[in-house]
N, C-alpha and C positions, 0 to 999 in steps of 0.2 A: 606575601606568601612565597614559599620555599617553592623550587621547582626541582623536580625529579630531572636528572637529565638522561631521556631516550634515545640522546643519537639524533632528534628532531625538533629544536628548540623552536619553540614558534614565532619570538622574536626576531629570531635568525631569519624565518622565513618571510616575514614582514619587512622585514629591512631590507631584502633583495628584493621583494616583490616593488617596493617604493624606487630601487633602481632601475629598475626594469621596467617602469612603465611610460621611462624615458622613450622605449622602443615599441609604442604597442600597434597591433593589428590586429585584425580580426577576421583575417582571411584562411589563415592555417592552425593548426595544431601546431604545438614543438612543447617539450616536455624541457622540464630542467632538470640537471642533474643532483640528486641530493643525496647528502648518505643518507642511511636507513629512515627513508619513509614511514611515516607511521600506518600500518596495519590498519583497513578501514573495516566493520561487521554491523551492517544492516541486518538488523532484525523486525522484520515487515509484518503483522500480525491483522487479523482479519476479521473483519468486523466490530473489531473492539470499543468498544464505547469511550467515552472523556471518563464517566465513572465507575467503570467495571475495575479497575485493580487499585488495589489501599495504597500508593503514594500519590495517587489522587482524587481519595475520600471512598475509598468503595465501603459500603454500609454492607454488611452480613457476611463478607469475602474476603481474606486475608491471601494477599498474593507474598510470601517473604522473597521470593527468590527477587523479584521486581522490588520490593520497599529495602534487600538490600542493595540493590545496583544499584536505585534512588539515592543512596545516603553517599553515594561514589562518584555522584552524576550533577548535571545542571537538570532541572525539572521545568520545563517549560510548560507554561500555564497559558500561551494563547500563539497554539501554533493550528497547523490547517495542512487536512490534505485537498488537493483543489476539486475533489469531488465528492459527492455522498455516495458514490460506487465503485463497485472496485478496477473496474477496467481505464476508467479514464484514471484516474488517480494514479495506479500503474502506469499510464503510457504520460500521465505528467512528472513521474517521479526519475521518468529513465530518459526521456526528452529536452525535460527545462522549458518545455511548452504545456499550456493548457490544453487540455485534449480538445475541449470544443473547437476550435480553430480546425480540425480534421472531423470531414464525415465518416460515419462509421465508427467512431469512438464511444457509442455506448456499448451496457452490460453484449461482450461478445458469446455469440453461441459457441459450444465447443470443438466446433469443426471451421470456425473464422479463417480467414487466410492471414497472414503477418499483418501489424496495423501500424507496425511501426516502419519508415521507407529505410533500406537499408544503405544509405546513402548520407540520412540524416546522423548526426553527431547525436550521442548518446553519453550516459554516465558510466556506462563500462566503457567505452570506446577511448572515454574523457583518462580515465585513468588508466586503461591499457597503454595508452599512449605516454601516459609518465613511467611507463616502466613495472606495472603492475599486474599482478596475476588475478585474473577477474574470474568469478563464476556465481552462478545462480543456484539455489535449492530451494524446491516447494515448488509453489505456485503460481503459474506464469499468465494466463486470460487475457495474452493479448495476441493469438490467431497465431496460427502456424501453416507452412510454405507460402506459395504462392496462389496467382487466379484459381478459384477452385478450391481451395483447403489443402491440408496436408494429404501425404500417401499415407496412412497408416502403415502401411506393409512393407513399405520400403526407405529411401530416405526422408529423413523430417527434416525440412529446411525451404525455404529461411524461415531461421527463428534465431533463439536468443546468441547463437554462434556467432549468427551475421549479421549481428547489431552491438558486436564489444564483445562477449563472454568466453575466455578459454574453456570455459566446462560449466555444464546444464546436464543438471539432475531435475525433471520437471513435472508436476501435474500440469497436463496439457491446460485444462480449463480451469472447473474448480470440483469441486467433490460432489455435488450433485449433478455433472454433465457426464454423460459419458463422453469417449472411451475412459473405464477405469483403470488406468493402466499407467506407469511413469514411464517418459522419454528422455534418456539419454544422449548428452549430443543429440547425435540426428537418428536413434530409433529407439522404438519400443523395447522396456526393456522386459528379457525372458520370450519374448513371442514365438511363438513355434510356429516354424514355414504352414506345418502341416494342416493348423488353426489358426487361417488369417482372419482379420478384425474387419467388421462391415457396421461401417458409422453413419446413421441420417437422421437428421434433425427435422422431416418433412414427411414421412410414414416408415412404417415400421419395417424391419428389417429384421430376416431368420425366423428362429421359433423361441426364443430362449421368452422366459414368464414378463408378463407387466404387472407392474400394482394394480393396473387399472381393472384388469380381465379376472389375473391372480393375487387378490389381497388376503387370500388365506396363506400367501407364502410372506406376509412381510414380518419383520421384525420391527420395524421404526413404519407407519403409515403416514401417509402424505396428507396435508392439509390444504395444501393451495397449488396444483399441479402435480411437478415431482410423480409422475405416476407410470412411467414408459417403463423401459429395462427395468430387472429386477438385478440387482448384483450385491451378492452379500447378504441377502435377507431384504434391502433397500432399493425401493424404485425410485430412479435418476428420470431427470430433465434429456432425453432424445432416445434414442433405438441403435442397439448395438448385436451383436452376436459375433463368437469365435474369440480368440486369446485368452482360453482358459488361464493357462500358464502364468500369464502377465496381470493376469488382474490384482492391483492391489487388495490388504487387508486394512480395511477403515480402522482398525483399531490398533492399528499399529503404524500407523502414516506414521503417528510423532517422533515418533523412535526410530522409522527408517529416515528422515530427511535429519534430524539429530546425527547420525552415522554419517549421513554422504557429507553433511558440513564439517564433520570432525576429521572427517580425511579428506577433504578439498583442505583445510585449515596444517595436517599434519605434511600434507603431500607440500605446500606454500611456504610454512615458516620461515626459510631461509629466504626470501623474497618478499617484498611487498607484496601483500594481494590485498582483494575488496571480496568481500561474503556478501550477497543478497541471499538472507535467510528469509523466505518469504512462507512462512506458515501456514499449514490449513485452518488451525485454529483461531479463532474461534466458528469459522463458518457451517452452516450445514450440509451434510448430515451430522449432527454431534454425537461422535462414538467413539467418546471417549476409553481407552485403557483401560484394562481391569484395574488396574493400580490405583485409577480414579474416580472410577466408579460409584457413585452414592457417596464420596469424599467432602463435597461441597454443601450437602444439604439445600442446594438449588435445583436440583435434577443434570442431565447432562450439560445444559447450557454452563453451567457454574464447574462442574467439574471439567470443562475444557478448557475454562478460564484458568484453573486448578494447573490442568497440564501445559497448559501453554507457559505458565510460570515455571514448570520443571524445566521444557525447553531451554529458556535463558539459562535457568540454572546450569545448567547441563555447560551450554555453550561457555559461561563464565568459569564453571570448574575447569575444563579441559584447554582452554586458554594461561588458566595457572598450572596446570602439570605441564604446560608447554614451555613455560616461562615465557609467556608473551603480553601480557597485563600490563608492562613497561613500554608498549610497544604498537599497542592498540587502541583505537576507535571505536566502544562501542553504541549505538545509536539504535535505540527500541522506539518504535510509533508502529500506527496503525493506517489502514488506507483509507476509511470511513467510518462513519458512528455506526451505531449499533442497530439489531434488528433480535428482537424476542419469538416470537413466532416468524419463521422465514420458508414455509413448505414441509413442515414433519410437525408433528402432532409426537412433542419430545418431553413436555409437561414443564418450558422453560415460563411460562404466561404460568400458569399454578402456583408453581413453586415459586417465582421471583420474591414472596416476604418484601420485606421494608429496600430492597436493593432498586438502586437507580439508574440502570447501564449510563445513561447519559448527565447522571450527575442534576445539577438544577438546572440543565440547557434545554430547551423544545427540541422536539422535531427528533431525527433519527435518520439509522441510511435511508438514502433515497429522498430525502429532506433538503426543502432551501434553508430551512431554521438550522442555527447553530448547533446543534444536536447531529447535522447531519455529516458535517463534514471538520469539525470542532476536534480535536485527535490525543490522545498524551505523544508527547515526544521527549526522552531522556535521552541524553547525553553522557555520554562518561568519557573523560578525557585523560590518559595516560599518565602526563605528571601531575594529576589531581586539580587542575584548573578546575574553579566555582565548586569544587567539590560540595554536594550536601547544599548546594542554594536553589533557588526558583527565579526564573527569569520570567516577566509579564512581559518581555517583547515581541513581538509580530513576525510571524515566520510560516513560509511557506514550504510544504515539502517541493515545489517544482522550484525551491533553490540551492538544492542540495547539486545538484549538477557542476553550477558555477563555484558555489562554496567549496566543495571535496576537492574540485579541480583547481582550487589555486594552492588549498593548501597541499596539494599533490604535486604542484610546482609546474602546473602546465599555463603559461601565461597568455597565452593565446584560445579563444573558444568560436570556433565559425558563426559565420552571423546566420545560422538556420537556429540558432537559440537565442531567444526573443524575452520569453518571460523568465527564465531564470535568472534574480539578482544575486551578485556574490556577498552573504550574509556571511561569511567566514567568523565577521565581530559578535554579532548575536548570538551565534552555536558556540564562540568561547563564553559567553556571558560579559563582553567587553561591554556590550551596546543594549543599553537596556530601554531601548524603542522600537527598535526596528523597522520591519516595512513600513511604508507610508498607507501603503493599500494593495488589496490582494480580491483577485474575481473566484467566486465559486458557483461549482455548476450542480444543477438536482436531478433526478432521473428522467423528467419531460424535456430536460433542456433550459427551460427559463433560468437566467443566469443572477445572482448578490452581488452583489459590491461592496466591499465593506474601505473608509476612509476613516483613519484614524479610530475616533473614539465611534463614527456613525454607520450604517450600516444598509444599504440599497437592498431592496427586492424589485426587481421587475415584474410589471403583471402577466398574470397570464390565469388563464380562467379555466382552469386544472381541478382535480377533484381535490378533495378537501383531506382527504385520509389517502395512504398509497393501497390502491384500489383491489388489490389483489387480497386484502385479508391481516396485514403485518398489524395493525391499529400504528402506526405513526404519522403523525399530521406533516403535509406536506410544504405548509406553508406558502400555498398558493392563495392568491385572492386575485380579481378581476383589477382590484386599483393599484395605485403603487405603494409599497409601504416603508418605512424608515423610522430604524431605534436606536436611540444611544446607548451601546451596548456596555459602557462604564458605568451607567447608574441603571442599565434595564438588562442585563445579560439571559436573562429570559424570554426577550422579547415580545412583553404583554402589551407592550403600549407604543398603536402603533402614531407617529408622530408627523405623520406625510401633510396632513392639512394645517396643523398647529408651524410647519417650517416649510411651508410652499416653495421659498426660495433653496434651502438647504434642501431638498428632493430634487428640484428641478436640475441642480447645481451636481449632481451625483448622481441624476438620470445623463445627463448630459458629458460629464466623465467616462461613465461606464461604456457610453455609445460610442466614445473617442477611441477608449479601446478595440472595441470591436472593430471600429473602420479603418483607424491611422496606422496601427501600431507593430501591422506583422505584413512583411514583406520576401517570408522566404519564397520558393517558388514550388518546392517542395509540397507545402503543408496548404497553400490559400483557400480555404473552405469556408469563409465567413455568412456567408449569403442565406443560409436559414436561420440567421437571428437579424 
């Protein structure tokens, strides 16, 4: 294959990297010097299913802007985010550790304090360090200042500033938490002194309407909670009043976080930088743009899916007016599988027709089964490396840390990163194996294992469906269970007694993990599993 040349040959980077490891430590950072770096653009999407968009298999939904990145890109068919929710997944994506190893890393309220220590080495911090201009847009759900939460009213920190990021454009939590409002750097943006924000997640606060009292004011009604503040027509998950000024328009998220990336991206060009475009879409509340509106013939759930595909689009087009396509990174996945009914009563369960967010996998967010944390991840690589291929190799989003970071030319990564391996081979499509084995966590906590072709559940004696109303089976049972997920990717049949010793052999790994294998001083939280 012909190679475009960017200024960044990867070979080049290879062959220094193999001299260079004549000298290796694991004590510091140090960055190497390269000419022009390639442009990295994480594009982070939410809630997405394995089968929600047509480059891989979505039945009734045609995503083009996505099926053409795909034909641009490597198509990974068996990657994973390390959770079935979005907070750990998040704090494994930006870490290079599994959130479970840290208490407090489930679904965080949206007044959490930072979850991440700002101390610990990070994936923005990893490439600031090579010399890159780093920033975040969208959706952040991983707690902001310190003891106590953030000020709303004043400065907002620490947060994503003080963990790697030159510039945060951010939904503090997610679209159904309050405060509705985006932060900037470290404050709210638009807030008027004169209407300050009053945020609790434990009783109510001011006078402004709830679904719960005022459901003749909704526009979207809640199904499973969701029923505090009313903001926009929509009652949110806690109790807010004051920042009229500041409150976002749900329907126009798309298009505002679209803007702030296109000028983080215009203001960068001349430098290396990294984008974490972190989407609200697909999550709820789904309100979606007029533009998209009734487009999908799924109800809002599908025409989010709809808009989220413009997003890219968007992103892709304005990366070619910039002439920077030669030059860039770009990297589409999602943080967890999917959820149909998730708190609004939006007619996504009605209307779903013959579509299968999750493809032929079990389970869903919040899921130990493959369905929950089972993810698309494309790749598209600058001088067209694998272009238009599919990798079946094994890859973890919590090794994106190590991977970006070598090929960023930083040869050094502090040993407070544990579970991040450097897959740099896999994300070219070099290495068509990949990991050896990778842990995933579900919303109780009971932790999978999956080893090569086989696949660990630990017991745990869990409710059967996620209890709140979603209908997705959670894949808990009292015993232990184990599939060979090459001939059972459905996980029907479960195989624990039939290979007593193959269980025992992968109960007894996965516990190695937990005990032996993380010694930062930082993070040691292992003690409730």
């Amino acid at each position: 294959m012909t190679h475009k040349n960017y200024g960044f040959p990867i070979f080049t980077l290879l062959a220094f990297l193999a001299l260079s490891c004549k000298n290796k430590s694991t004590e510091i950072h140090k960055s190497i010097e390269l000419p022009k770096k390639p442009n990295i653009v994480l594009i982070y999407a939410d809630d997405l299913g394995y089968g929600d968009i047509s480059p891989y298999g979505s039945i009734g939904l045609q995503t083009p802007y996505l099926d053409s990145l795909a034909t641009e890109s490597i198509v990974f068919r068996n990657a994973y985010a390390t959770a079935a929710t979005c907070t750990p997944s998040r704090y494994s994506l930006l870490t290079g550790n599994y959130a479970w190893r840290k208490k407090g890393t489930g679904v965080a309220k949206g007044d959490e304090s930072l979850l991440i220590d700002t101390a610990s080495t990070t994936l923005p911090s990893v490439l600031k360090s090579a010399g890159y201009e780093t920033g975040i847009v969208g959706k952040w759900h991983l707690g902001l200042g310190g003891i106590g939460g953030p000020d709303w009213n004043g400065k907002i920190a620490p947060g994503p500033l003080e963990i790697g990021f030159d510039y945060s454009y951010i939904i503090p939590a997610t679209g159904d938490r309050v405060p509705c409002v985006f932060v900037e750097n470290h404050n709210i943006v638009n807030l008027d002194p004169n209407d300050l924000i009053q945020v609790d997640y434990k009783e109510k606060v001011g006078d402004w309407p709830t679904g719960k009292e005022n459901p003749e004011l909704l526009k979207m009604k809640p199904s499973q909670g969701h029923d505090n503040t009313i903001v926009n027509g929509i009652s949110r998950i806690g109790w807010m009043t004051g920042g009229r000024a500041a409150l976002w328009d749900d329907e126009t998220i798309a298009q505002q976080l679209v803007k702030k990336s296109t000028d983080f991206i215009a203001s960068n060009k001349d430098e290396p930088f990294f984008l974490y475009l972190s989407t609200h879409d697909i999550h709820v509340p789904r309100a979606p743009n007029k533009m998209f509106q009734g487009k999908s013939g799924l109800g809002p759930r599908g025409d989010v899916i709809l808009q989220l595909d413009w997003t890219v689009g968007q992103i892709m087009s304005f990366l070619r007016q910039q002439d920077l396509m030669d030059n860039t990174i770009v990297i589409f996945s999602s943080d967890n599988g999917p959820v149909v009914d998730d708190g609004y009563y939006d007619q996504a369960r009605e209307l779903i027709g013959d579509h299968k967010p999750t493809g032929d996998l079990r389970g869903g967010k919040y899921s130990s089964l493959e369905g929950g944390a089972k993810i698309p991840l494309i790749v598209r690589w600058p001088d067209g490396k694998g272009k238009g291929t599919v990798s079946n190799a094994m890859i973890s989003q919590v090794d994106f840390l190590k991977s970006f970071g070598r090929l960023a030319g930083v040869d050094k990564i502090q040993n407070d990163v544990i579970d991040s391996q450097d897959r740099l081979d896999v994300l070219l499509g070099d290495n068509k194996v990949g990991r050896n084995s990778l842990v995933q966590e579900s919303f109780e906590g009971p932790l999978s294992y999956i080893d090569g072709n086989w696949k660990y559940i630990a017991p745990h004696d869990g409710p059967k469906l996620v209890p709140w109303g979603p209908k997705i089976e959670t894949g808990f049972e009292p015993n232990q269970q184990l599939y060979n997920l090459k001939e059972d990717s459905g996980e029907s049949n479960n195989l624990a007694d039939k290979f007593p010793e193959k269980t025992a052999e992968m109960e007894k790994k996965l516990a190695a993990i937990l005990k032996n294998s993380f010694t930062n001083k930082l993070e040691v939280h292992v003690e409730q599993y």
